[in-house]
C-alpha positions in Angstrom: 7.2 19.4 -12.8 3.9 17.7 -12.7 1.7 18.3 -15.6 -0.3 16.0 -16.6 -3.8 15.0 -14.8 -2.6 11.4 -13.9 0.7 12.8 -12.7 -1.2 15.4 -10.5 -3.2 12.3 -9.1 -0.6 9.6 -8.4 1.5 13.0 -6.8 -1.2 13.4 -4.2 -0.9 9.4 -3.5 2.6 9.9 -2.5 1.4 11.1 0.9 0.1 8.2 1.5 3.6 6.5 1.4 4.9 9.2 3.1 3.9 8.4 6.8 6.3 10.3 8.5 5.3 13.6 6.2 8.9 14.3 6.0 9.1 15.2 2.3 10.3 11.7 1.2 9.3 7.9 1.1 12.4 5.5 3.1 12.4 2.7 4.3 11.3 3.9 7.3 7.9 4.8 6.5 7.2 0.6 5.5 8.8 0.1 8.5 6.2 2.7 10.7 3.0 1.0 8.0 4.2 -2.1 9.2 4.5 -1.3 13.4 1.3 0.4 13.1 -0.7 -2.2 11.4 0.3 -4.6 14.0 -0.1 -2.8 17.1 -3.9 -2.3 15.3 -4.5 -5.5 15.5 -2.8 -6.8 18.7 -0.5 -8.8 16.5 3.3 -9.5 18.0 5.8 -8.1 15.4 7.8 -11.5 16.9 4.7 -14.1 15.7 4.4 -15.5 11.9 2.1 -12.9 10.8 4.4 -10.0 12.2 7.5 -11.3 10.8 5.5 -11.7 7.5 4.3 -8.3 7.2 7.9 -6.9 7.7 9.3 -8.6 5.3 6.2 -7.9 2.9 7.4 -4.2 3.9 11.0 -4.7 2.6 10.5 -6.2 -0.3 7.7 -3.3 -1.0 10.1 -1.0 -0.6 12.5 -2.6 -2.4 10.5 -2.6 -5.6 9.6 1.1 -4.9 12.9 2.4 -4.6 13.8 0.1 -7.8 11.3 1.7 -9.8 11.9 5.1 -8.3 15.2 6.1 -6.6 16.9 7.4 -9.8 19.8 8.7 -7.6 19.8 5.9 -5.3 20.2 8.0 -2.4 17.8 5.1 -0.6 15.0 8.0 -0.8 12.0 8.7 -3.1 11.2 12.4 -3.3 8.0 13.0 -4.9 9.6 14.1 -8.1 11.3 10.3 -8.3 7.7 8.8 -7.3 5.9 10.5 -9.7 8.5 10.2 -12.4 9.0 6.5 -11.7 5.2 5.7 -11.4 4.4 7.4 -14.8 7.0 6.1 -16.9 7.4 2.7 -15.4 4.2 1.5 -14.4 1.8 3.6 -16.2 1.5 1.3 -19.0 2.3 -1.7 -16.7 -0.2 -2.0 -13.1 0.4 -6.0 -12.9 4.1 -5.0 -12.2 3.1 -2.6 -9.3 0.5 -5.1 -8.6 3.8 -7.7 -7.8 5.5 -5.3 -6.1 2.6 -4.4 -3.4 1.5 -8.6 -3.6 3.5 -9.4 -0.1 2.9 -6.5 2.3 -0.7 -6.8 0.8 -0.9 -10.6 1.4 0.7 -10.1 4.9 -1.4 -7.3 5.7 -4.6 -9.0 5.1 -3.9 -12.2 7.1 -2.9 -9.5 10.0 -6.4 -8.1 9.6 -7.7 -11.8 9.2 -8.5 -12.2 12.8 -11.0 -15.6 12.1 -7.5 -17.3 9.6 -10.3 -17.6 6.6 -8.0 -16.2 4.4 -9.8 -12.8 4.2 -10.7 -9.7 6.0 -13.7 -7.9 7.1 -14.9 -5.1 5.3 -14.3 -3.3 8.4 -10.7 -4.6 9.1 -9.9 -3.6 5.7 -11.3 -0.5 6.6 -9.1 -0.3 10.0 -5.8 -1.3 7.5 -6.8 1.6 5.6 -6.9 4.1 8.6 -3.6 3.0 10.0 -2.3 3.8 6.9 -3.5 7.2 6.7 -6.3 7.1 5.3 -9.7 9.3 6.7 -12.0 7.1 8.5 -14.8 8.0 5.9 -12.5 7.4 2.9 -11.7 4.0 4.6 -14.8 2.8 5.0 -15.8 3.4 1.1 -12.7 2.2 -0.6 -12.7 -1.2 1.7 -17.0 -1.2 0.8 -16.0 -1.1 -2.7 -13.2 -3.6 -2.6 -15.6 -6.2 -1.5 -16.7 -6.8 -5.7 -18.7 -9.8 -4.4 -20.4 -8.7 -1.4 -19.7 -11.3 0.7 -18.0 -9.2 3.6 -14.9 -10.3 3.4 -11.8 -9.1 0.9 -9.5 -11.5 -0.5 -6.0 -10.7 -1.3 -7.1 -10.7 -5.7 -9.3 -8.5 -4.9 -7.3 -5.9 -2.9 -3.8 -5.9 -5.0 -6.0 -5.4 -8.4 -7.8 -2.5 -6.9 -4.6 -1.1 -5.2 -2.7 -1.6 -8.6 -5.6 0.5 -10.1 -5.5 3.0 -7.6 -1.6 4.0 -8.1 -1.4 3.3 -11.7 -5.3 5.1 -13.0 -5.0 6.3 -16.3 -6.2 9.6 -17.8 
């Protein structure tokens, strides 16, 4: 049972893992993140990049179900994600930070439609909507992720934040 604040907020993040809505996070749903972000951006799941952001997927869900699956049924409910967030990560965002680093890396240099090495505010912002994420919401978080105001979001500067975001404290 969820109790705690922080366990009621990383609960309500598990929806955003759950792309299908189907009551549990597979490896389908980085599989659907993955097909979604690409057909976004016009990006051949066959080229580098594509091939890059699905295995950034699988390894993402790899670590996930590591930290999580406690029955190894190859599913997260959201009694597993919330369980395995709190008590293995909680005290630990660098490790989530790892686990998140190569679908984050792969999606960026998808939404990296110039080959800088960052996004766009408003690519970051288009990431964020494929992945479920309201327009409006979008638009803010990939605002704030831009620490230096330049207008473009490098990969530091997304995997600390989305560390942050799935591991906030009380």
């Amino acid at each position: 049972m969820v109790t705690s604040e922080y366990e009621r907020r990383i609960a309500a993040r598990f929806a955003g893992f759950d792309q299908d809505g189907n009551g549990y996070i597979d490896r389908e749903d980085f599989s659907k993140a993955a097909k979604a972000l690409l057909a976004e951006f016009g990006t051949a799941a066959r080229s580098d990049k594509g091939q890059a952001l699905y295995v950034g997927a699988e390894a993402f869900w790899q670590g996930m179900a590591g930290i999580a699956d406690r029955d190894g049924d190859q599913r997260i409910t959201r009694e597993e994600f919330v369980n395995g967030a709190v008590k293995r990560l909680r005290d630990n965002p660098d490790r989530f930070a790892e686990i998140a680093r190569p679908f984050l890396h792969a999606a960026l240099a998808v939404a990296d439609t110039d080959g800088d090495g960052a996004a766009t505010v408003e690519d970051a912002a288009r990431v964020l909507g494929v992945l479920g994420v309201p327009e409006d919401l979008a638009r803010a978080a990939a605002a704030a992720l831009d620490s230096d105001a330049d207008g473009r979001i490098g990969e530091e500067e997304t995997v600390r934040s989305f560390a942050r975001y799935f591991t906030v404290p009380e």
